[in-house]
C-alpha positions as CSV (number, residue, x, y, z in Angstrom):
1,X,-33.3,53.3,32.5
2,X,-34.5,53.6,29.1
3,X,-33.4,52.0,26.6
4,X,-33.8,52.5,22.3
5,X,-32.2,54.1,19.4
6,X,-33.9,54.4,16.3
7,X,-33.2,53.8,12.7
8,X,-30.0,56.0,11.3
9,X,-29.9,58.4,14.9
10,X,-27.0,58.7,15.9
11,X,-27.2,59.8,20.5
12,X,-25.6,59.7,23.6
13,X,-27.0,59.8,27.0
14,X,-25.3,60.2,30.5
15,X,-24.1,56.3,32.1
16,X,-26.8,54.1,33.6
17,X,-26.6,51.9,36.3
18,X,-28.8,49.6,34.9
19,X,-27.1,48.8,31.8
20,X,-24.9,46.2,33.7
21,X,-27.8,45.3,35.3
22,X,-29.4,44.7,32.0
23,X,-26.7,42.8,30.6
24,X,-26.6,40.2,33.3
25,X,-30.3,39.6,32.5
26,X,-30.3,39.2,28.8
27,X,-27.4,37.1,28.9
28,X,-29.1,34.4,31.6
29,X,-32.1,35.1,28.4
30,X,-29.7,34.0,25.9
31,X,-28.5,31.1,27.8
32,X,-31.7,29.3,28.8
33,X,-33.0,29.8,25.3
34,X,-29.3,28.4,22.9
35,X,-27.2,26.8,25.9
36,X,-24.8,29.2,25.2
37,X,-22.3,29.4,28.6
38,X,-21.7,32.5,30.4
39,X,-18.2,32.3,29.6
40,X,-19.5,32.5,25.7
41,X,-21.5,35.9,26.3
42,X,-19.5,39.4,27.2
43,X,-20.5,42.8,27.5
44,X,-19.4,45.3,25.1
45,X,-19.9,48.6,23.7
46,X,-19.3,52.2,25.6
47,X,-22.7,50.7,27.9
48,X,-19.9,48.0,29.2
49,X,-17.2,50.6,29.5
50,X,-17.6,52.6,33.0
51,X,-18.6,56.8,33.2
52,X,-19.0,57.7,30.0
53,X,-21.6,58.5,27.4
54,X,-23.1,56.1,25.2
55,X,-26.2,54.9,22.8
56,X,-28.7,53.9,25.1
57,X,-28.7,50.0,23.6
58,X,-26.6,47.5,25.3
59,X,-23.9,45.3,23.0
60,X,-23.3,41.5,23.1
61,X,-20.2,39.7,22.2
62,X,-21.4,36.1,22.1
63,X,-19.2,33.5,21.2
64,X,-19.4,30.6,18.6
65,X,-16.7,27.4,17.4
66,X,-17.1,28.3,13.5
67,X,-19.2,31.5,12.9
68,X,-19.5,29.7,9.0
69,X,-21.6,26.8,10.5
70,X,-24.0,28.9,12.9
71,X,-27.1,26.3,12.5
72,X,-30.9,27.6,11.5
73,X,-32.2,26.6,14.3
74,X,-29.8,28.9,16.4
75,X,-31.3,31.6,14.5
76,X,-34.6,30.5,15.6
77,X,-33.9,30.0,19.4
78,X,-32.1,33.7,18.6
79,X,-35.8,34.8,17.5
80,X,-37.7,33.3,20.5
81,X,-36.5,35.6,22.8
82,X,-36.4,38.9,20.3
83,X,-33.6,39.0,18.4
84,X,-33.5,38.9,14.6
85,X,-30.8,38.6,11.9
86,X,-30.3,41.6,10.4
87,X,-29.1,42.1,7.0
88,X,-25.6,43.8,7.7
89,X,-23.1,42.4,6.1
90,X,-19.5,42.1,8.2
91,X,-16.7,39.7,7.9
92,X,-16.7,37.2,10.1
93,X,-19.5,38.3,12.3
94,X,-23.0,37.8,12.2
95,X,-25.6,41.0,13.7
96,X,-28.6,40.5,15.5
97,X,-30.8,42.7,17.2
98,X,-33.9,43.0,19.3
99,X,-36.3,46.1,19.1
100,X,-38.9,47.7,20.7
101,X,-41.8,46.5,18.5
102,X,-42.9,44.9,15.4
103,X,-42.0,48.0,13.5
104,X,-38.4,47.1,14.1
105,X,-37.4,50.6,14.0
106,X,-36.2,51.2,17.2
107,X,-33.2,49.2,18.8
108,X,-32.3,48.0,22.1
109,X,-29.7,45.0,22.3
110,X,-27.5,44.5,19.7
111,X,-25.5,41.0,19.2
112,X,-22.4,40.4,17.7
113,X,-22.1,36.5,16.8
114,X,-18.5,36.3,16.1
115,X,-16.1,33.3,16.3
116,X,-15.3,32.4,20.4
117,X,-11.7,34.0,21.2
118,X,-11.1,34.8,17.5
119,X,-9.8,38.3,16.5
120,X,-12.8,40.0,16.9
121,X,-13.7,38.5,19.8
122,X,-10.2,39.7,21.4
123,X,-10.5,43.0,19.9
124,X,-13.9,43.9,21.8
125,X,-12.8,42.2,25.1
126,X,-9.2,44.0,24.7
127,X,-10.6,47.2,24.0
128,X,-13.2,47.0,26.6
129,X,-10.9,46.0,29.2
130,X,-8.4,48.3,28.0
131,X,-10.9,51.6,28.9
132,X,-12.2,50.3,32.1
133,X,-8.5,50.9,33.2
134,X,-7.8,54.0,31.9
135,X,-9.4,56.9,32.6
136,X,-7.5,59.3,30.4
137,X,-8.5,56.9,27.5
138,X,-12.4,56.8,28.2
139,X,-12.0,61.0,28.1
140,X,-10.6,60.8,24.9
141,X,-13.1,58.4,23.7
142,X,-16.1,59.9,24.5
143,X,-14.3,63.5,23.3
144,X,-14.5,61.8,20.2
145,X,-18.2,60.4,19.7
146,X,-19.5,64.2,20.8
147,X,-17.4,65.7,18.4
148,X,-19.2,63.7,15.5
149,X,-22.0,64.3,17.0
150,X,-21.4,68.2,17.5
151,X,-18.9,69.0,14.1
152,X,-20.0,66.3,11.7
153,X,-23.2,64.6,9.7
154,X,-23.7,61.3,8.6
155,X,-25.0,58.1,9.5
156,X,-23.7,55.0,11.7
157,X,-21.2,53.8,8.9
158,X,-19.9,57.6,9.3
159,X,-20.0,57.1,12.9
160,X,-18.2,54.1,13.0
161,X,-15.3,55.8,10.8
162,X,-14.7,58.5,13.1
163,X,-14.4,56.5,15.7
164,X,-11.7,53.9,14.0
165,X,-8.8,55.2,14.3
166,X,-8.8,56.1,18.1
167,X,-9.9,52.5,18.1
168,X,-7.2,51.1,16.0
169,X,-4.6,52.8,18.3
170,X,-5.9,51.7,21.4
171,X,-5.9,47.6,19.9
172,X,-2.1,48.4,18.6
173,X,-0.7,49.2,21.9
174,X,-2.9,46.6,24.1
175,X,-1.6,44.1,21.4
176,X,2.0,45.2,21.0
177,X,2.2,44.8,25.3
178,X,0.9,41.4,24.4
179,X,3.6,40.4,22.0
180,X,6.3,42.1,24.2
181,X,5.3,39.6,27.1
182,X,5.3,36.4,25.0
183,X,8.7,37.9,23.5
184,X,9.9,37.9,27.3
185,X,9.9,34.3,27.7
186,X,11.0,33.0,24.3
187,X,14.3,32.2,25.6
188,X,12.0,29.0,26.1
189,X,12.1,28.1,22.8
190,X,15.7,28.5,21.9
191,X,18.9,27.0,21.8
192,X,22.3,27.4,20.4
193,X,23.0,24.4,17.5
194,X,26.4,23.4,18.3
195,X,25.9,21.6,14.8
196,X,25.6,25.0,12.9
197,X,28.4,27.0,14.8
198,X,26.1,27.7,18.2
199,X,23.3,29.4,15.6
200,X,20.2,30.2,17.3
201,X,17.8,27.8,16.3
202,X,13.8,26.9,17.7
203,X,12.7,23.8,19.7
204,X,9.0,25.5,18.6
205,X,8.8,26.1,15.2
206,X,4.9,26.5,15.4
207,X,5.1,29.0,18.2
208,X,7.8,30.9,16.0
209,X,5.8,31.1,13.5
210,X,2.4,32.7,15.5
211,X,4.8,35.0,16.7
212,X,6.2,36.5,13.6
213,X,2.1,36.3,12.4
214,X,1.2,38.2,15.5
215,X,3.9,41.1,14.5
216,X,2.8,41.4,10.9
217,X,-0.3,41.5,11.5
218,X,0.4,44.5,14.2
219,X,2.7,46.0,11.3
220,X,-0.2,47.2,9.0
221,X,-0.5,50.7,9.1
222,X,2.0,51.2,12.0
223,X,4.4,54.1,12.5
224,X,7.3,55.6,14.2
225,X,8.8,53.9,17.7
226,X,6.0,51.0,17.5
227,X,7.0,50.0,13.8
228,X,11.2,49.8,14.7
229,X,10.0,47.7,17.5
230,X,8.0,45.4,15.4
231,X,11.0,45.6,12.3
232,X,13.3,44.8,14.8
233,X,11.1,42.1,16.8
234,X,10.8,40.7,13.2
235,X,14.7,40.8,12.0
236,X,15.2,38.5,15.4
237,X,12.4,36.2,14.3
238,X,12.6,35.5,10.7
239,X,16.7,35.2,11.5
240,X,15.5,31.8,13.3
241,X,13.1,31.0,11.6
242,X,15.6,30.4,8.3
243,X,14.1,33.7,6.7
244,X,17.5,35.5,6.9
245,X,16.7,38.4,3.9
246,X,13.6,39.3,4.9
247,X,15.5,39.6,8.1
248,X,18.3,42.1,6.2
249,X,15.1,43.9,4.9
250,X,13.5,44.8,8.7
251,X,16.9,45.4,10.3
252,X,18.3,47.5,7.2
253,X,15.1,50.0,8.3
254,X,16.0,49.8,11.8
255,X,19.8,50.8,11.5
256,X,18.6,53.6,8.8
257,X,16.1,54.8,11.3
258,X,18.3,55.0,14.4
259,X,21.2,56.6,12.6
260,X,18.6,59.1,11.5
261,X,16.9,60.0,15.3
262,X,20.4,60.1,16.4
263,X,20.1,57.3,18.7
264,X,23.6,55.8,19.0
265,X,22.3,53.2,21.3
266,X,19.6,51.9,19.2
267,X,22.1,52.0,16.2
268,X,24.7,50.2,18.5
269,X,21.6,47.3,18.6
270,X,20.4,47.0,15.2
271,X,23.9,47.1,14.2
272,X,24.5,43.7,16.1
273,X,21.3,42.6,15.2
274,X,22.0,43.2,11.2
275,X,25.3,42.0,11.4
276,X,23.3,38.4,12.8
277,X,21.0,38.6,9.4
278,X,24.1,39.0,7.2
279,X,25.7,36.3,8.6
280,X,22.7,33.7,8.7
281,X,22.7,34.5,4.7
282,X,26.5,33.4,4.8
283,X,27.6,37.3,3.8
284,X,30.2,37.4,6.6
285,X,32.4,40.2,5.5
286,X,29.0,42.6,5.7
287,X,28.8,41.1,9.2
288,X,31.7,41.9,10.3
289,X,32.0,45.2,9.1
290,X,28.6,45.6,11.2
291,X,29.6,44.1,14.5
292,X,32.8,46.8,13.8
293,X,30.9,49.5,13.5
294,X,29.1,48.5,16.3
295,X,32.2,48.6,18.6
296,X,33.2,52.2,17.2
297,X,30.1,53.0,18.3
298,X,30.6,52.0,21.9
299,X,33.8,53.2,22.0
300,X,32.9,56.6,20.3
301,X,29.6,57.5,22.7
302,X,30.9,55.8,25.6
303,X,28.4,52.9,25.7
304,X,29.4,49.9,27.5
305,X,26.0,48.1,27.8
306,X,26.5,46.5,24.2
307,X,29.8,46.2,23.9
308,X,29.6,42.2,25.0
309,X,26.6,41.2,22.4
310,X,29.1,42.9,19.9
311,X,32.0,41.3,20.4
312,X,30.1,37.5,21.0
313,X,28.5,37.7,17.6
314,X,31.8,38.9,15.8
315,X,34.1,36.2,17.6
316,X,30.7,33.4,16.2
317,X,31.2,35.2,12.5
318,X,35.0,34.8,12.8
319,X,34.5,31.2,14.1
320,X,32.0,30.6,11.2
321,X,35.0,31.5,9.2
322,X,37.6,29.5,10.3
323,X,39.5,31.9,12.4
324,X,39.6,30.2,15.7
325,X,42.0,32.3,17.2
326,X,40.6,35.8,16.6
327,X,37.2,34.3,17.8
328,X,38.6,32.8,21.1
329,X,39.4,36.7,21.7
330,X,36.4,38.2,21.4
331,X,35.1,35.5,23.2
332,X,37.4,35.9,26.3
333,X,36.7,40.3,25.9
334,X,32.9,39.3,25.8
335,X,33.4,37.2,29.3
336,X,35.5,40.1,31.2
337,X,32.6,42.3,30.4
338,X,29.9,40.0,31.5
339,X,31.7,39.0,34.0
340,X,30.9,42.5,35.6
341,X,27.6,42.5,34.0
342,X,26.7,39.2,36.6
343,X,24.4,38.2,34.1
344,X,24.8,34.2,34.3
345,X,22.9,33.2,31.5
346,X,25.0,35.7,28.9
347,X,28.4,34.6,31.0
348,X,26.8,30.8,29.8
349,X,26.4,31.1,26.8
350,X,30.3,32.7,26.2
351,X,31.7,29.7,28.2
352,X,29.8,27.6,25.8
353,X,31.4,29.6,22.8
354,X,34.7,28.8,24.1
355,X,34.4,25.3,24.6
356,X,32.8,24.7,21.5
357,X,36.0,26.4,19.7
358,X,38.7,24.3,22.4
359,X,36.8,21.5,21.9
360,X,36.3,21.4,17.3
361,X,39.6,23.5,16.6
């Protein structure tokens, strides 16, 4: 196994056994020299990613508690075994690298000082990992790199460029499974106020919050199906979290975009789901006009799976405004369909509509 890439070249070679090999040692280097754990040091880079082509120089994530207070003498333990700061500037990462010589032209192990579990640090294991299981997706990526290298000229940066948006995709849909399983259990976090007419309210508010972070962060330049999930994942959130028009604004999109695809059953959803933001920000006639539509909807196409969500939220808007009665119906229409459904936690959550309306009117 050989190991190098010089200044501004730009190669691949065939996979190595020995880059894992390689890895292993270094990081045991890197360890008895800093004290840095095992745990702190990961292999990254196409050399940690399994059969395909990459540079022949092997990539280190290595993790640190505040990249803005990495000490001097790190540095200089760094330089003890080989590996210098170089003068790349990136944000919140820090480059070294060790070379073949004193004529620091030629490169061999690259590291990437970067703040322990932070966003870069998740990006590289995430797309790393993400590879390894996907076979299609390592084809694709490797497709990629010998294009440049075929089709196009330029230097690393270039490189680099090509490369992002493949790389951006892959990270979008590793993190948007992420957020979709922390979504699945955040039932946790929620309860029905019976002080505020059974709103949905948070028993987290600091787990809310890193949740609608997570989704706007995953929103920036994100299209089609993944951005009506993350509008509509949104609408739920800022609804509890007391942000009810920014709510209006995601949902409004949603509806629009549903109605536009055709998608009755989507439409049915963000229907019930806007009708929700409209009422949260007290407009309770646009609300129930929404959770109407919604019904037509089911009734029109057929679609029976919604028809319970929309007639729970109308009989809580009708509650909200003093209609007791009307409520107590849509409640008891909501329970004969769940009732089929089996779903105990839905059939719940009715029961508890109706005693809160035989028990406060």
């Amino acid at each position: 196994m050989k190991l190098g890439v010089k200044r501004g070249e730009i190669k691949l070679v065939d996979p190595q056994k020995g880059w894992k090999d390689e890895f292993q040692k270094i990081r045991e280097e890197i360890y008895a020299a800093t004290g840095i754990g095992f745990n702190y040091i990961e292999h990254i880079g196409s050399t940690s990613i399994v059969d395909i082509k990459a540079k022949p120089m092997i990539d280190f994530a290595v993790g640190v508690d505040d990249i803005n207070k990495v000490s001097a003498s790190t540095f200089e333990k760094f330089r003890k075994i080989g590996f210098h700061r170089l003068r790349v500037v990136l944000e919140n990462e820090i480059v070294l690298a060790r070379f073949t010589d004193d004529t620091f032209e030629i490169k061999t192990h690259i590291i990437h000082l970067i703040d322990y579990k932070g966003k870069k640090w998740n990006d590289f294991i995430s797309f790393r990992n993400k590879l390894n299981s996907s076979k299609e997706l390592r084809k694709e990526y490797e497709s990629i790199k010998e294009s440049f290298i075929k089709n196009e000229s330029g230097d690393m940066n270039d490189y680099t460029n090509y490369k992002a948006e493949f790389i951006q995709n892959v990270l979008r849909e590793v993190n948007i499974a992420h957020l979709k399983k922390q979504l699945s259990t955040i039932d946790e976090i929620l309860f029905f106020d019976e002080n505020q007419y059974l709103r949905e309210k948070t028993s987290d508010p600091m787990k809310l919050k890193q949740l609608i972070g997570e989704a706007e962060n995953l929103l920036l330049n994100c299209e089609g199906k993944d951005k009506v999930f993350l509008y509509g994942t949104l609408g739920n959130l800022y609804r509890i979290n007391g942000q009810p028009k920014k709510a209006i604004h995601c949902l409004t999109y949603c509806v629009d975009f549903a109605e536009a695809k055709g998608n009755p059953t989507n439409e049915i959803i963000f229907c019930i789901r806007l009708g929700e933001a409209f009422k949260y920000d007290n407009c309770h006639k646009k609300a129930l006009d929404l959770f109407n539509k919604a019904l037509k909807l089911c009734d029109t196409h057929r679609i029976d799976e919604y028809m319970d969500f929309a007639y729970q939220h109308k009989g809580k808007c009708l509650m909200e405004l003093g209609m007791p009665i009307e409520a107590k119906q849509c409640f008891e229409q909501a329970l004969i369909l769940r009732t089929v459904k089996g779903n105990t936690s839905l059939i719940d959550s009715t029961k508890q509509a109706i005693e809160f309306i035989r028990k406060n009117y």
